[in-house]
Every structure is written in structure tokens, then in C-alpha cells.
C-alpha positions as CSV (number, residue, x, y, z in Angstrom):
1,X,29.2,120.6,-62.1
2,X,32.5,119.0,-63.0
3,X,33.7,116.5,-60.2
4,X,37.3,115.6,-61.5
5,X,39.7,115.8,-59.1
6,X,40.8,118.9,-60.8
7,X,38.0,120.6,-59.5
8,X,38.4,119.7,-56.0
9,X,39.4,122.2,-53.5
10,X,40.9,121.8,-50.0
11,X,40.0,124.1,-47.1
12,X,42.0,124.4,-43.8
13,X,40.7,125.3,-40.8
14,X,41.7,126.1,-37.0
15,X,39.6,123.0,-35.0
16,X,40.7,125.2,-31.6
17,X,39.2,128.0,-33.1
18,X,35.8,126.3,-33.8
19,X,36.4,125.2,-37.4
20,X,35.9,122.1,-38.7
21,X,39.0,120.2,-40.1
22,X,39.6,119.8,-43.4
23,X,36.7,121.0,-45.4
24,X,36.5,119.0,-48.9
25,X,34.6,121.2,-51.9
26,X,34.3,121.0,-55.4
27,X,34.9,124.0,-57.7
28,X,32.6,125.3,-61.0
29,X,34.7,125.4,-63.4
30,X,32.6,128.2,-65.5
31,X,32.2,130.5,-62.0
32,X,34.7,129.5,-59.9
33,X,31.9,128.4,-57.2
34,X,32.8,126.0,-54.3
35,X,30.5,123.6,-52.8
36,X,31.6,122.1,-49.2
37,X,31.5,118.2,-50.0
38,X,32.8,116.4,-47.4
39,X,34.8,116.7,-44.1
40,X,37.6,115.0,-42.4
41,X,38.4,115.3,-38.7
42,X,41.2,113.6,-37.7
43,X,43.9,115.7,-37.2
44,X,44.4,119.5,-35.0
45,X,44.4,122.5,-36.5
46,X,45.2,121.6,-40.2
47,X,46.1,125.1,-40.6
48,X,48.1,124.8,-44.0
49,X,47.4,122.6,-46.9
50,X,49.3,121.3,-49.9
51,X,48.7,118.7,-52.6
52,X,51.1,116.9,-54.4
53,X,49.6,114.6,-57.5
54,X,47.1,112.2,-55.4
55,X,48.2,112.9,-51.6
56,X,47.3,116.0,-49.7
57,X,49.4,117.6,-46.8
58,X,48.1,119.1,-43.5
59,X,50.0,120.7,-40.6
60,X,49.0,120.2,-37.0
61,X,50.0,123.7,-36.2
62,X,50.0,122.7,-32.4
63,X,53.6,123.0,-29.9
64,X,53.5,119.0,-30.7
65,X,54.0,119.9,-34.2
66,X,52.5,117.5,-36.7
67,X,51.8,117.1,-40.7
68,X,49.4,114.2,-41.9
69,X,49.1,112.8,-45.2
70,X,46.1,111.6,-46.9
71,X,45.3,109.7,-50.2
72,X,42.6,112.1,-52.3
73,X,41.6,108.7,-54.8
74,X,38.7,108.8,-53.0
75,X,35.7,111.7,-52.3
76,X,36.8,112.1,-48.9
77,X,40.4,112.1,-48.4
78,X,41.5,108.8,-46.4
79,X,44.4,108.9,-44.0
80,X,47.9,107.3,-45.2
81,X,48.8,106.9,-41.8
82,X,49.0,108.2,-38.3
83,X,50.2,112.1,-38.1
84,X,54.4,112.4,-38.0
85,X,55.8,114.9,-36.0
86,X,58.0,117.3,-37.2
87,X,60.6,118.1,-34.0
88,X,59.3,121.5,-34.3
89,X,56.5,123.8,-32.5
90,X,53.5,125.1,-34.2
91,X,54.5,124.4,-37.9
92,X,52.7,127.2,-40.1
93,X,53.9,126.1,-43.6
94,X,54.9,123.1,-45.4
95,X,56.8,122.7,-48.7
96,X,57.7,119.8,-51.1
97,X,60.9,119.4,-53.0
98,X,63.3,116.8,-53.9
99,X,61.6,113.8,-52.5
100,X,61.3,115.7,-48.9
101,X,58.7,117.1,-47.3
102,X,59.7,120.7,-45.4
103,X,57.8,122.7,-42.5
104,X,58.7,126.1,-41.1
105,X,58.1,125.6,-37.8
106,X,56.8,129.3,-36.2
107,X,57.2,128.2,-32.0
108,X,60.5,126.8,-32.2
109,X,61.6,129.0,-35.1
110,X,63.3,126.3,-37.1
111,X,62.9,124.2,-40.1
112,X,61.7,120.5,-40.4
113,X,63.4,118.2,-43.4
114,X,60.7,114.6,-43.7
115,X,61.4,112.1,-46.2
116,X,58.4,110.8,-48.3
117,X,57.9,107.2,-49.0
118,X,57.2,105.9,-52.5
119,X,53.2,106.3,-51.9
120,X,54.2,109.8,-50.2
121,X,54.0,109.3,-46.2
122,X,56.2,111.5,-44.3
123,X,58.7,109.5,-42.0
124,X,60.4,110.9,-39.2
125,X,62.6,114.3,-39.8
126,X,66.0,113.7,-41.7
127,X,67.1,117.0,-40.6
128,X,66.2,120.1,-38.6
129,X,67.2,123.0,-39.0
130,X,67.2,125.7,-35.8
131,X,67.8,129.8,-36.5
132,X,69.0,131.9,-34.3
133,X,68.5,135.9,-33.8
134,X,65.9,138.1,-32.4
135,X,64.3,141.6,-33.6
136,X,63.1,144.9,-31.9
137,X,59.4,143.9,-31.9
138,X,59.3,143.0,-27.7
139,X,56.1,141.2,-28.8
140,X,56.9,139.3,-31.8
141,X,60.4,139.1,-32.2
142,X,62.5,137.9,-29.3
143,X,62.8,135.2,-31.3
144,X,63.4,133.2,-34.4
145,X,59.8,132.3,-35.9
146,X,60.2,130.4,-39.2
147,X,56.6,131.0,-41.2
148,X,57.0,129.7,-44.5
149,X,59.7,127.2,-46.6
150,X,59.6,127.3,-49.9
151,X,61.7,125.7,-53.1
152,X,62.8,128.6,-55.6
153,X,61.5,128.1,-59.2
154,X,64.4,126.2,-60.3
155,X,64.2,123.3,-57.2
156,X,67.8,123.5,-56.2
157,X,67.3,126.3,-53.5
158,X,65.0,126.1,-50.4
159,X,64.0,129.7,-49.2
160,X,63.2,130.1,-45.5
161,X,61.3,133.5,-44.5
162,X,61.8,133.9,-40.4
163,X,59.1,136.9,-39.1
164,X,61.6,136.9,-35.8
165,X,64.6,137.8,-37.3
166,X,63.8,139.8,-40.0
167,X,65.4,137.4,-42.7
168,X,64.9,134.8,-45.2
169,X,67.2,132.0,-45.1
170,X,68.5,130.5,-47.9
171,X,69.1,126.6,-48.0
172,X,70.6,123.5,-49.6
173,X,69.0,120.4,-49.3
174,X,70.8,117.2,-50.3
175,X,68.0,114.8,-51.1
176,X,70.3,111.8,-50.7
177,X,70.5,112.4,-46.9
178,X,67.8,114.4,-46.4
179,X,70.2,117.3,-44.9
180,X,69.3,121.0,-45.4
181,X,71.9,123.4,-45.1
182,X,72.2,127.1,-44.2
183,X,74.0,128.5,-47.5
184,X,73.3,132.1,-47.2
185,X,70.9,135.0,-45.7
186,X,69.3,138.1,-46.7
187,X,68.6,141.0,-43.7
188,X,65.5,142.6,-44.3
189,X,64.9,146.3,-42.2
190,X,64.5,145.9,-38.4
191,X,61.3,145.2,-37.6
192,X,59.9,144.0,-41.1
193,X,58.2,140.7,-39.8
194,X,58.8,139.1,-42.8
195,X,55.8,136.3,-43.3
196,X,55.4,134.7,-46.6
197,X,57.1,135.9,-50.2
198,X,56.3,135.2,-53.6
199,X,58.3,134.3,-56.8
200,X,58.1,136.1,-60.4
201,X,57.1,133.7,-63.0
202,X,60.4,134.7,-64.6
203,X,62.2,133.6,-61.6
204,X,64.4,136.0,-61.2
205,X,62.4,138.2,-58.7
206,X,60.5,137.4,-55.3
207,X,58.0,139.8,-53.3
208,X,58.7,139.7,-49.6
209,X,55.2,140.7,-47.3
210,X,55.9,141.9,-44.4
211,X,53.9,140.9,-41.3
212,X,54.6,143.9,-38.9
213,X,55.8,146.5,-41.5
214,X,53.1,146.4,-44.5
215,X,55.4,146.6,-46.9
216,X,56.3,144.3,-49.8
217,X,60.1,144.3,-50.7
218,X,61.0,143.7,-54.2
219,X,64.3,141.3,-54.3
220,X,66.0,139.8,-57.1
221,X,67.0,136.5,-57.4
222,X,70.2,134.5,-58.7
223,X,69.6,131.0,-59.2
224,X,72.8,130.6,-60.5
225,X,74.6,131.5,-56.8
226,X,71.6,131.4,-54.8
227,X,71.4,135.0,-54.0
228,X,68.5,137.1,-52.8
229,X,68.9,140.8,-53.3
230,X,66.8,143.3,-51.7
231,X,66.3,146.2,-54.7
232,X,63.3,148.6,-53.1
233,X,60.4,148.4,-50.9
234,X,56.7,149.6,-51.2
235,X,54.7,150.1,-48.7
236,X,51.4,148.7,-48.8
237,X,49.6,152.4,-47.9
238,X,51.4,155.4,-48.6
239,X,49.5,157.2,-46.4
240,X,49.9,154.9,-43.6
241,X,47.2,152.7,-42.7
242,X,43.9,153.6,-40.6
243,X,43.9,150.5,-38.1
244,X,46.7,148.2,-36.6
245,X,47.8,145.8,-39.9
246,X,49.2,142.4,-40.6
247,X,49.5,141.3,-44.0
248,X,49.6,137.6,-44.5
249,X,49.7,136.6,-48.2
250,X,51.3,137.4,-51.5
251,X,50.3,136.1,-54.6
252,X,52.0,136.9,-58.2
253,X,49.7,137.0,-61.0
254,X,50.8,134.3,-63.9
255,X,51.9,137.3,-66.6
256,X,53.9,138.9,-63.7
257,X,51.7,142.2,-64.2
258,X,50.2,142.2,-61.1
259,X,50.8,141.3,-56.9
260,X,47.9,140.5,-54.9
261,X,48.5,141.0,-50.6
262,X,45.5,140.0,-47.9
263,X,45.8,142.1,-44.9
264,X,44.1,141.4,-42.0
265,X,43.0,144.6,-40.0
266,X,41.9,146.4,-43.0
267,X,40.9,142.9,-43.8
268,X,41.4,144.1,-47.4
269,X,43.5,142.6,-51.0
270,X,45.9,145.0,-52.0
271,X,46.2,145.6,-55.5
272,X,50.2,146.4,-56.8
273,X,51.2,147.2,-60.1
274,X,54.8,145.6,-61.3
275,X,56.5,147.2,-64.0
276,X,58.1,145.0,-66.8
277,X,61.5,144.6,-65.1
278,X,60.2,143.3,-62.1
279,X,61.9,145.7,-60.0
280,X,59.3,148.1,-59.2
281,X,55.5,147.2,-57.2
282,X,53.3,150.1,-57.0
283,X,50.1,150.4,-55.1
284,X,47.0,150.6,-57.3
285,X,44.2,150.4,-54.8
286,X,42.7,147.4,-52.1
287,X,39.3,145.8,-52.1
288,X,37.2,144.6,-49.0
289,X,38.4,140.8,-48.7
290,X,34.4,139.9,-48.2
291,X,35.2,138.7,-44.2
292,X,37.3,139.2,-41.0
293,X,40.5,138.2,-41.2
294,X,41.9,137.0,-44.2
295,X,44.6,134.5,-43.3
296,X,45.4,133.4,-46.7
297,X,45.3,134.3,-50.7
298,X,45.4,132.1,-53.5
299,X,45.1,132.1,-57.0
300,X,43.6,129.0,-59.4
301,X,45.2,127.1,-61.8
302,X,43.8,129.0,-64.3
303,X,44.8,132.6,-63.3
304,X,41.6,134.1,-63.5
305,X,40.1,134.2,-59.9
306,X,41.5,134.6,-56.4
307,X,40.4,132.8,-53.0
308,X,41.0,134.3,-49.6
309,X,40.6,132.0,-46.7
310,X,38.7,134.6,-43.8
311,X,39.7,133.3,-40.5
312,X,37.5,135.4,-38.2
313,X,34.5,135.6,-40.1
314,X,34.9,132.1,-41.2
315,X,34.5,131.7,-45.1
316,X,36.0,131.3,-48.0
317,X,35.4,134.4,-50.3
318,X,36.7,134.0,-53.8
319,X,36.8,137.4,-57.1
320,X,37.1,137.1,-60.6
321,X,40.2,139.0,-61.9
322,X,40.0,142.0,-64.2
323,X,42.7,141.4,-67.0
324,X,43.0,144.6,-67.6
325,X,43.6,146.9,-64.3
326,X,44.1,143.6,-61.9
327,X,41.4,144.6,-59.9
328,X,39.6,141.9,-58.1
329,X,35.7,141.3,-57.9
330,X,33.6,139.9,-55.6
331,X,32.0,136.6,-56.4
332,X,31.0,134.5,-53.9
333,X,31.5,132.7,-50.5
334,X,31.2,129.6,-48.7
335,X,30.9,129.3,-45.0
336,X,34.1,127.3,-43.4
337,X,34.6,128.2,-39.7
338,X,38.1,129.2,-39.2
339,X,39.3,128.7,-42.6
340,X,42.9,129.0,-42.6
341,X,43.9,128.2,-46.2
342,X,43.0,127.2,-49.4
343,X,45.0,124.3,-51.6
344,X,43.6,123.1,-55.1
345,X,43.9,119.3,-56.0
């Protein structure tokens, strides 16, 4: 088995929820197969995980909102420093662009702006930036509850999707000072949820998944202005589904043939067809997710498998990709209690 850092795979996991940190594994790279290697421990509910050349980031989805930063030169990731807080509750997501290190921040529905050092720790928050506005979900949505932050494909837009308010922000940051600024918004129906969306690889489309609504609405996108048009929306089951649903996670296949949705409650991956312009998703079918739960969806650098991150079941199920209909296969698993999310280094 290869054991270059390519290969190496990073595993979230809720610690108040029974799971064990940060689980560190190693991937085949003929079967896609993970092997749990190592563990590290020192931060709370490392919920969502990125990687950034040889430092990985964590959240500490916790109301003392947190991210830490570790060095991955070594076969068990070694801290860069003490955890920073964000100035935000329960962070869900986290973002780099322009220097900056960004968190949408679900509890206090805003969005947290950290500059990186030259090695890549976090300092305290540049910026912070609250929303404002509610929706009619008496449950979820009285409101804002920022739950991702992501850069568009071109780095000079920061997208902000807000489940309370039924909107997705969109942002300038100035990486000189470290400020992010509202610029514009795009309303989504009442009572969408909006959670996490997904980019074309042409750029000039994203998917938005709905959390309360399973639906997935097709938007184009103007670089050029910033602009995020809403052009249709698919539901995830015509028919309706059978059992209370929240979809968590969209992933865009890399010839932009294909969108790929977990949904928890089902606890299925939606298949959805997209037609050459982008503007249309159509449902094909949806496969069990091999768990409870799935919390989160990714696709490996190569394209050819997807890995879902079961949070009630507690593993990490990954399928191989049929090229031709999109349809995803079971694989294999690997036990991870809680597993949250899944981030290749």
C-alpha cells in the first residue's frame, strides 16, 4: 500500500457523540480502501476538515467556536498551536482563500474571517461577519444559521449559504485587511434550508441542497459581477419521500455529467443527471449510503470513487463510480464512531 501523503485521508468525528477525534488513514490507491492509522485527540468535536498543502484544518463545532491547525509532515498530524477561536458559535464549515481562513459559524449565524501566518496558524478573526433574517421553519429558522463558506472557482468571490434565512450570501474579502463584505444575496423559496452547494467545473453554475426542502436548485453564476441566479429547482423525489429527510451534501462529478446528494433519513446518495448546459438536474435513482446517517459526501482526487462520512452508524463507507450511468457502488467501510467528514491530504 502506497503511504505518500497523497494517500492519506482525514476523518472527522463528533468526540460528544462518542467518536474519536481526528481519525488518520491511508488510502489504496488501486481500491480506494482506507486503513485507520493513527488518531489525534486534542481538540472537540473536529466536525469539518480541510487541508491546505502540508497543514490540516479542524473546527471545534462547540458554542466556544474553535478551528485548530496541524502540521501533516509527520504520520500523525502534530498541533501548530493552541485552538483559535472564531467569535462565532458552533462553526460547521471552514474555507481557505486569499491568505484567510473563513468559518460559517451555524449558532451565531455569522461568518468568521482568520488570517494565516506564513507556516499557516490561524490568528485571531480580522473580521466577522453577522446575518440577519429568519424563515417560517419555527424549529430551524428563527434565525440566521450560516453552514458553509466557500470561494467561487475564480477566488475573488466568497459564497455564504445561511439554512435560516433561506439565502446564500455573496462576499468580498479584501485580503489586505482581512475584511469580508456583504456585496450581494440570492433568496432561495421559504423554507428551503439551504445547507451546502456545489460549483460546476465550468464555473458558471452552482447546485444549492436544501436541508429542509430536498431539493437541489440549479443557479448560474457570473463571475464577472458576482451574481448568483436561481434558473429551476429539482426535487430530490418526485414522488415525495417516504420518511422525514435532510440532505447534507452535494458533490459535482469532475466532467459535470453528474450530482451526487447524501440524505440522511433515507440515509441514501441521490443520483442526478445534468444536461450539457448546466441548467437542468434530473433525478436518476439513489443508493443505500451503507450506514445511518450520512453527514457528508466526497469525491477523490481522481474522480472515480465517492466517500460518505455515516454519522450514526459510525463509518466511513466509500463506492466506485460507474462512468457510464453515474451510479455509485458499494465498496467498502471502515469503522469511525461519529464520523463527520472526510478531507483528502
Amino acid at each position: 500500500m502506497a503511504g505518500g501523503d497523497a494517500e492519506r485521508v482525514f476523518i472527522g468525528s463528533f468526540t460528544s457523540a462518542g467518536g474519536p477525534g481526528i481519525v488518520v488513514a491511508h488510502r489504496d490507491p488501486g481500491s480506494g480502501a482506507l486503513t485507520a492509522t493513527g488518531v489525534v485527540r486534542s481538540v472537540a468535536n473536529p466536525s469539518y476538515l480541510a487541508v491546505r498543502g502540508t497543514v490540516l484544518y479542524a473546527v471545534s463545532e462547540t458554542v466556544a467556536g474553535a478551528v485548530a491547525a496541524y502540521t501533516i509532515d509527520a504520520p500523525v498530524p502534530r498541533p501548530l498551536g493552541e485552538p483559535v477561536r472564531v467569535h462565532g458559535d458552533e462553526p460547521t464549515h471552514l474555507s481557505l482563500t486569499q491568505g484567510h481562513l473563513l468559518t460559517a459559524n451555524y449558532g451565531s449565524g455569522s461568518v468568521s474571517v482568520l488570517p494565516l501566518t506564513a507556516e499557516g496558524m490561524p490568528l485571531p478573526p480580522s473580521s466577522v461577519l453577522r446575518h440577519v433574517g429568519s424563515g417560517p421553519d419555527p424549529n430551524r429558522q428563527t434565525s440566521a444559521h450560516a453552514h458553509q463558506v466557500v470561494p467561487d472557482p475564480t477566488g475573488r468571490w466568497v459564497l455564504c449559504v445561511d439554512l435560516g434565512t433561506d439565502s446564500v450570501r455573496v462576499c468580498v474579502l479584501d485580503e489586505h485587511t482581512g475584511e469580508l463584505r456583504a456585496h450581494g444575496a440570492t433568496g432561495l423559496p421559504p423554507g428551503t434550508g439551504p445547507r451546502h452547494l456545489a460549483f460546476h467545473p465550468s464555473g458558471e453554475h452552482a447546485y444549492i441542497l436544501g436541508e429542509l426542502r430536498p431539493t437541489v436548485t440549479v443557479c448560474r453564476w457570473d463571475a464577472t459581477v458576482g451574481a448568483l441566479r436561481p434558473v429551476g429547482e429539482t426535487p430530490l423525489f418526485p414522488d415525495g419521500p417516504d420518511v422525514p429527510v435532510q440532505p447534507s451534501a452535494p458533490v459535482v462529478s469532475p466532467d459535470g455529467r453528474y450530482l451526487w446528494a447524501a440524505v440522511r433519513g433515507t440515509d441514501t446518495v441521490a443520483v442526478l443527471a445534468l444536461d450539457a448546459s448546466g441548467d437542468r438536474a434530473e433525478p436518476v435513482t439513489a443508493v443505500p449510503c451503507g450506514g445511518r446517517w450520512p453527514r457528508d459526501l466526497v469525491l477523490d482526487p481522481p474522480g472515480r470513487r465517492l466517500y460518505a462520512a455515516n454519522e450514526r452508524s459510525g463509518e466511513v463507507t466509500w463506492f466506485d463510480l460507474d462512468t457510464t450511468t453515474g451510479v455509485p457502488r458499494p465498496a467498502g467501510s471502515l469503522p469511525v464512531p461519529a464520523a463527520s467528514s472526510v478531507a483528502f491530504g
